[in-house]
C-alpha positions in Angstrom: 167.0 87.6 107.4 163.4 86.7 107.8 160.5 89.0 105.9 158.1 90.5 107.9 154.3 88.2 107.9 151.8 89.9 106.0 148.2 90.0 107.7 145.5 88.8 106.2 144.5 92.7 105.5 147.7 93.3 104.5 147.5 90.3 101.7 143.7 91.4 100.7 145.1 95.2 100.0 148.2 94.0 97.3 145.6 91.6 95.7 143.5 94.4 95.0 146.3 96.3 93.7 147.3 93.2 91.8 144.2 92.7 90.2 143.7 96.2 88.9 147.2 96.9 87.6 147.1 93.3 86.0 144.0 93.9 84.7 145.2 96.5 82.6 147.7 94.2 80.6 147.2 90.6 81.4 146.8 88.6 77.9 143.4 86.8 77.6 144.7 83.3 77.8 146.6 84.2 81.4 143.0 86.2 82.5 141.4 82.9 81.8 144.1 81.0 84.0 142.6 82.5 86.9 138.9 83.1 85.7 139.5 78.5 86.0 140.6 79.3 89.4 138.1 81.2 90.5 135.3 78.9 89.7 137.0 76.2 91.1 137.2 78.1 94.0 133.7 79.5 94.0 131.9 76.2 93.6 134.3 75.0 96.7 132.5 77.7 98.7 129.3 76.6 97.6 130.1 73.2 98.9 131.9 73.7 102.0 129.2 76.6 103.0 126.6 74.2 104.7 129.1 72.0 106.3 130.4 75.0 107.5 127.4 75.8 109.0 127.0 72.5 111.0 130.5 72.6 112.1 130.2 75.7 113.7 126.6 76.2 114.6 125.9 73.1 116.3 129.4 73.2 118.8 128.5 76.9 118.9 124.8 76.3 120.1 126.0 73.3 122.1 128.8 75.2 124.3 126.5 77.8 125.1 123.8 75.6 126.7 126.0 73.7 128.5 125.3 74.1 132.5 122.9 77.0 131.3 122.0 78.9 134.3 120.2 82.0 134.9 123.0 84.4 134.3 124.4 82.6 131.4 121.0 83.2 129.8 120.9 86.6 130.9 124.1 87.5 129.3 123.5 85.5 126.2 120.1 86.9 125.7 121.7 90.2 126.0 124.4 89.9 123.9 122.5 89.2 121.0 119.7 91.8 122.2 123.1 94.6 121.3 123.6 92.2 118.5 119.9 92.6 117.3 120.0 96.5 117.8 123.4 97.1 116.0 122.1 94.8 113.0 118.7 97.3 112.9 120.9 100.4 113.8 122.9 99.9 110.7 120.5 99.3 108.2 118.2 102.2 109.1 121.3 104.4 109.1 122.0 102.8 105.9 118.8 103.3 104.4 119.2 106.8 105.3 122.5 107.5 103.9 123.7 105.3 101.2 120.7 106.5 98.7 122.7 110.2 98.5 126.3 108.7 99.6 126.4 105.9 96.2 124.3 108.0 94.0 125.7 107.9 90.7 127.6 104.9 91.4 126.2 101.6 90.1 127.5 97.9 89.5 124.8 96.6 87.6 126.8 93.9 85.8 128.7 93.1 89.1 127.1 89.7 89.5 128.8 88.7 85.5 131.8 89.8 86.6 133.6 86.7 86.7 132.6 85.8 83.2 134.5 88.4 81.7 136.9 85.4 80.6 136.0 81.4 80.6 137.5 79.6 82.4 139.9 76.7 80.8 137.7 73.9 82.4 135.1 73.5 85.7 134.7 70.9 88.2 131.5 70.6 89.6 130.8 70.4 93.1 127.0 69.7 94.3 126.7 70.8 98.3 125.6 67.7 100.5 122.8 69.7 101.9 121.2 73.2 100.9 122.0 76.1 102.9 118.8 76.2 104.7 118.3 72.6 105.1 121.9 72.8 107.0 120.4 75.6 108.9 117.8 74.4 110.3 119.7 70.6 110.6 122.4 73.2 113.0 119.5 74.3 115.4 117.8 71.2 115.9 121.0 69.3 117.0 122.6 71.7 118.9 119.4 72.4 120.9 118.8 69.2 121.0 122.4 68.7 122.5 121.7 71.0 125.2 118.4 69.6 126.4 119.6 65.6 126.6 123.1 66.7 127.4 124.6 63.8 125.2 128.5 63.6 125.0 129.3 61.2 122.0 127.6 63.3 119.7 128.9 66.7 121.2 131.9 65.2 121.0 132.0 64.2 116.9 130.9 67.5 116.4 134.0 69.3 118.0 136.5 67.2 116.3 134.1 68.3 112.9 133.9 72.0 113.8 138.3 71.4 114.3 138.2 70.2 110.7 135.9 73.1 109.6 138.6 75.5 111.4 141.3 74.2 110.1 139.8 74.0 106.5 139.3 78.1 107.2 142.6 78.6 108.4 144.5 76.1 105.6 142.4 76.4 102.8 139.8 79.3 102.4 141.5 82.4 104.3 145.1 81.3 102.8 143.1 81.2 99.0 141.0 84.2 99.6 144.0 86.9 98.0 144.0 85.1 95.0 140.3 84.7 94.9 140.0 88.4 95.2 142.7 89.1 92.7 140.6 87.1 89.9 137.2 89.5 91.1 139.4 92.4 90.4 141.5 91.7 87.6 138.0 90.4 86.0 136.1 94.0 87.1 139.3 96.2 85.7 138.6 94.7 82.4 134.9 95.0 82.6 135.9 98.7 83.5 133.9 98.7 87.1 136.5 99.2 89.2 137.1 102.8 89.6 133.2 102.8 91.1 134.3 99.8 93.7 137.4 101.5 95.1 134.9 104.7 95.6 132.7 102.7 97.2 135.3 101.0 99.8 136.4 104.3 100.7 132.8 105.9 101.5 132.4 102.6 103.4 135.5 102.7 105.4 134.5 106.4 106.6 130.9 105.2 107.0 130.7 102.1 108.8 133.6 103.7 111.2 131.5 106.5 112.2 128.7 104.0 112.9 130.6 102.2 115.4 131.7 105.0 117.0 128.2 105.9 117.4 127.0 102.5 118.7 129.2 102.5 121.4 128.3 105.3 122.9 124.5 104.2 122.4 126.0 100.7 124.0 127.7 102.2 127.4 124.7 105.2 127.8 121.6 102.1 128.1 124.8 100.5 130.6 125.1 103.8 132.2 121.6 104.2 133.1 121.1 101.1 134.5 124.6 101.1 136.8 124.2 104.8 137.5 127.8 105.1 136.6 129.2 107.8 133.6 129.3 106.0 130.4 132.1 108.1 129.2 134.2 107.3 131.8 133.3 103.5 131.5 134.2 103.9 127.9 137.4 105.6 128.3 138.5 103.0 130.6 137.7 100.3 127.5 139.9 101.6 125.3 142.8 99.9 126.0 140.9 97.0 124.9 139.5 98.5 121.8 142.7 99.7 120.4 144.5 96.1 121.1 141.4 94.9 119.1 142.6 97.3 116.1 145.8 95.2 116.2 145.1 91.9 116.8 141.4 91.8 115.0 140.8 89.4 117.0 138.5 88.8 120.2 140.3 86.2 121.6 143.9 87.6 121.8 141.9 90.5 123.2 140.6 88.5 126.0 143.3 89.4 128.9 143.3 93.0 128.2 138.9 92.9 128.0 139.2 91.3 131.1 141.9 93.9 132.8 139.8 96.8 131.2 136.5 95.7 132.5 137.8 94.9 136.2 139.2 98.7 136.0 135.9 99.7 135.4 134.8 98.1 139.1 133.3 94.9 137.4 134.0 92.3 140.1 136.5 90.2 139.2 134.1 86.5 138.8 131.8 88.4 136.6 134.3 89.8 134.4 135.6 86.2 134.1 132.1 84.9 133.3 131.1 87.2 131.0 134.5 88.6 129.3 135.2 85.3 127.3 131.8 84.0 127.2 131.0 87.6 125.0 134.2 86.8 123.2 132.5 84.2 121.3 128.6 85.3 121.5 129.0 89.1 121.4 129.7 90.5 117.9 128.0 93.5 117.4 130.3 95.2 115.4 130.6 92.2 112.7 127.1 92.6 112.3 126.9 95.9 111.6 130.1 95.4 109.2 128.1 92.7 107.6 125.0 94.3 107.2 126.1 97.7 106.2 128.5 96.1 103.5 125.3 93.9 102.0 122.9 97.1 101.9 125.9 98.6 100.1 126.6 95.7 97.7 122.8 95.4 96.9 121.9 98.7 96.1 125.1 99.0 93.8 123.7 95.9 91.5 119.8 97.0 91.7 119.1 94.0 94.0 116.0 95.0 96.2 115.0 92.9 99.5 112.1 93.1 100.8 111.9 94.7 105.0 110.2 91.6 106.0 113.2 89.7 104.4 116.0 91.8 105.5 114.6 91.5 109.3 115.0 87.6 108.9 118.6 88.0 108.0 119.4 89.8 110.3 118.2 87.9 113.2 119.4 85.0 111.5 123.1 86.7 111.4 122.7 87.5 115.0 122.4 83.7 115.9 125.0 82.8 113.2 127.7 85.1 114.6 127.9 82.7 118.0 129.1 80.5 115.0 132.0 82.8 114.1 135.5 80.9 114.3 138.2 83.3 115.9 140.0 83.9 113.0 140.4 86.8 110.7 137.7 86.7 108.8 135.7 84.0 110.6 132.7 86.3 111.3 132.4 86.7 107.4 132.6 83.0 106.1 130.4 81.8 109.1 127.6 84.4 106.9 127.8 83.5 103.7 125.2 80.9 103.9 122.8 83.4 105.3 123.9 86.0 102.7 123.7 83.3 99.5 120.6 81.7 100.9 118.2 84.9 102.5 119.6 87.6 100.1 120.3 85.7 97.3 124.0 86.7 97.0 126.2 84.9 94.0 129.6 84.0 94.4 131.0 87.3 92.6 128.8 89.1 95.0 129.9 87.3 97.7 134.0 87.5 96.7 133.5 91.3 96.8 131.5 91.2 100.7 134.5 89.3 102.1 137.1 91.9 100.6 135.1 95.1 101.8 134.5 93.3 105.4 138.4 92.2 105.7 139.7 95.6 104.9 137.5 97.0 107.8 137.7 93.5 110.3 139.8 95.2 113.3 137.2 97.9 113.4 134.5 95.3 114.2 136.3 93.3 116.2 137.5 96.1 118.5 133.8 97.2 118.6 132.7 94.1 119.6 135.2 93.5 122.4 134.9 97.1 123.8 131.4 96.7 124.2 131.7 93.5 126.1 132.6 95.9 128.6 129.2 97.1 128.6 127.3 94.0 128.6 129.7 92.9 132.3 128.5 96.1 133.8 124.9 95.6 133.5 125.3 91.8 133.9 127.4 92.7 137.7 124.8 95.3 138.7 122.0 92.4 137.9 124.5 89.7 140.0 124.6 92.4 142.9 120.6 93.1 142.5 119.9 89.2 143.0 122.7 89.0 145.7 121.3 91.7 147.5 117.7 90.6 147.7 119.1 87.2 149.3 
């Protein structure tokens, strides 16, 4: 008889559990076992991060240039236009909230808390290229790809961005659990993590009544401009939104976004167009995710970023996200560079942002599919605007 697969959620949850009941009897010399691992792991992050970033950004830019046309750029503009808005939506909301929601809880040693034990032994791993420098490296190649619409080079850099999948899929998501496991079992002895379980629950309420909230904001702006009732247009989503829930991912979702948004009198070749094109581009809901979770994460260990700053990073993330690998998780790891290298996140840091994002990831990804929905409908009344004035 075969055992049921555990998700990715599902492994993240009993690690957690793991690492607080272990916590409370492991000797110090088995604590220290995987303190090693965890630094091992950690610097491994800190060198795959920036060839993460030019596997994925550069195919990611690439793809979307390619036979760019006026619609295309329409629809990419606005996707990350809702991407932009639910980045901003969720850190004033935050900025509103989280001062009287996390008063009284702080985690001001949060950034030692994998030193609670040394590790048996490290192996250091120096990144090829800073996080920026792989930034900017990202943009100007896959820019550059679209304007001289070369093929060898787009082509080494889809087998790379295969490797940099795979790596996700093989190496980091599979070693994650464990990875978490050591950041708890290390913050149950450092006696921190009754105020982190507090804080994931206040989160998980939180961040699901915010994208509640931004969908409705997301089909009213389609509304108005289709003259059609938002709610309706919404309802008619949520087949798609609560398939998202269960597959947490965007492109499983893809035939039932596409049904959905047909439904909702989408004509059938812009649905097509725009359904799996926002699959990849779209990801408003991983960006709120990601920037409510840092706001939370910062302002639990006293870290303070200026506004100036925290509008970089979030435009930043909105370009980054096209990046994101459809995978569990993906949208995460495709922003920890921007998260290390704008807010100045440390690996302990960045352990707990990729626990508290996974344990909410179908709630993003079934935001950002449903409002695909939203962007076709404005995109087929523009289609039909152009059409009719020919």
């Amino acid at each position: 008889m075969r055992l049921p697969r555990i998700s990715l959620l599902g492994k993240i949850v009993i690690a957690i559990a793991l690492g607080i009941l272990c916590g409370l009897w492991f000797p110090e010399w088995l604590s220290r076992v995987f303190a090693t691992f965890n630094g091992l792991f950690g610097n491994f992050l800190s060198f795959i991060v920036p060839l993460l970033i030019l596997g994925l950004i550069v195919p990611g830019i690439a793809n979307v240039g390619k036979g760019a046309g006026r619609l295309l750029a329409i629809t990419a503009l606005l996707a990350y236009t809702f991407t932009l808005f639910s980045g901003m939506f969720a850190w004033g909301t935050c900025e509103a909230i989280y001062p009287s929601l996390l008063k009284g809880t702080t985690l001001a040693e949060v950034s030692d808390a994998g030193s609670s034990f040394a590790p048996y032994f490290t192996v250091e791993m120096p990144p090829i290229l800073s996080v920026m420098s792989a930034l900017v490296a990202a943009f100007v190649i896959g820019i550059g790809l679209t304007i001289i619409e070369g093929t060898t080079l787009k082509k080494a850099f889809d087998d790379f961005e295969k490797i940099i999948i795979k790596t996700i899929e093989k190496v980091i998501i599979p070693l994650l659990p464990l990875y978490i496991f050591g950041i708890f079992l290390s913050m149950t002895t450092n006696g921190q993590v009754v105020g982190v379980l507090g804080v994931f629950l206040k989160l998980v309420i939180v961040i699901f009544l915010m994208t509640a909230v931004l969908l409705l904001i997301q089909f009213s702006i389609a509304g108005v401009i289709t003259k059609r009732n938002p709610l309706k247009m919404l309802r008619t989503m949520m087949p798609a939104y609560f398939t998202a829930l269960g597959t947490s991912s965007s492109a499983a979702t893809i035939p039932v976004t596409l049904k959905q948004t047909i439904q909702n009198n989408i004509s059938p070749s812009i649905a097509g167009f725009v359904v799996p094109l926002c699959a990849t581009i779209h990801l408003s809901g991983s960006t709120l995710k990601i920037v409510s979770c840092s706001l939370a994460i910062m302002m639990l260990t006293g870290t303070t970023v200026d506004p100036l700053t925290m509008v970089g990073f979030i435009c930043m993330l909105g370009i980054t996200m096209v990046a994101a690998p459809g995978v569990p998780g993906g949208a995460i790891m495709a922003a920890v560079g921007i998260l290390q290298s704008i807010l100045g996140f440390d690996q302990t840091m960045v352990g707990l942002m990729i626990a508290i994002y996974i344990a909410m990831d179908s709630f993003g990804t079934a935001t950002n599919v449903t409002g695909d929905g939203a962007i076709a409908a404005i995109i087929d009344k523009i289609a039909k605007k152009k059409s009719a004035n020919n």
